[in-house]
C-alpha positions in Angstrom: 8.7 24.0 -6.5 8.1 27.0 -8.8 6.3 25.3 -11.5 4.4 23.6 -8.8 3.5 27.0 -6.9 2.6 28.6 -10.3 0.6 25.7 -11.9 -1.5 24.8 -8.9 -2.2 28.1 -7.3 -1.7 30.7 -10.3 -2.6 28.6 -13.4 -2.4 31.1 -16.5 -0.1 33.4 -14.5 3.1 33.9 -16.2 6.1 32.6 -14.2 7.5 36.2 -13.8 4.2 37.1 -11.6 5.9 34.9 -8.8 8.9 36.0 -7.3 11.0 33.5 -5.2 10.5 36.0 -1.9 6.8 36.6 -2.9 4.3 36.0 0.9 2.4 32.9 -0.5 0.1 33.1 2.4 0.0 36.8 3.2 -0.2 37.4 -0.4 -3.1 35.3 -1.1 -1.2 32.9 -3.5 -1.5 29.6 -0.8 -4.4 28.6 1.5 -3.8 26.8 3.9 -5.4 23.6 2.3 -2.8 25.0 -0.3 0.0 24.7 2.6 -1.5 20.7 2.7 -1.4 20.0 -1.0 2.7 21.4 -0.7 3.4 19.4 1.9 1.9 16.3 0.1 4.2 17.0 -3.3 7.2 18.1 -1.1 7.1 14.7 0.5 6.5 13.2 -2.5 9.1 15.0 -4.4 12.2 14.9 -2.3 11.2 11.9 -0.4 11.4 14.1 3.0 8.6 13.5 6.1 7.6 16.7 7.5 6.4 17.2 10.6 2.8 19.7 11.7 5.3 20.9 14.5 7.5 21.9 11.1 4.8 24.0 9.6 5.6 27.7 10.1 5.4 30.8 7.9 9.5 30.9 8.7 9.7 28.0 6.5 7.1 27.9 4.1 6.3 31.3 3.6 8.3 32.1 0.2 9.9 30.1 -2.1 13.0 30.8 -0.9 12.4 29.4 2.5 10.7 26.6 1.0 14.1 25.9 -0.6 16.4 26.2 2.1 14.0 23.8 4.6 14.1 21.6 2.2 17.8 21.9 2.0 18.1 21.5 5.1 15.7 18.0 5.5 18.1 16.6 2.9 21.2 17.3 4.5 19.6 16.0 8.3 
């Protein structure tokens, strides 16, 4: 998720300019045709659907709540 983060949205940065509770939207770091193009490789990644009704800063606004929804899709 990291390397996907940092290679589409900060190419060149080094990986210590993103920190796993960084605001990707708030911060600037993800658009929200950004939020789109995540969904897409989550789903592709993990094999997971997600739902627009799933789409909410709670979940997909840092890395670390990236992580622990999907967590959570692969446990459900």
């Amino acid at each position: 998720m990291r390397e996907f983060i940092l290679s589409s949205f900060m190419p060149g940065d080094p990986d210590e300019n993103l920190r796993n509770d960084d605001l990707l939207l708030e911060g600037g770091i993800v658009d929200s045709a950004g939020v789109m193009s995540l969904v897409l490789f989550l789903e592709e990644r993990f094999g997971i659907g997600i739902l627009d009704e799933e789409l909410f800063a709670e979940s997909f606004g840092t890395v670390e709540r990236i992580t622990a929804f999907v967590a959570a899709k692969l446990d459900s």
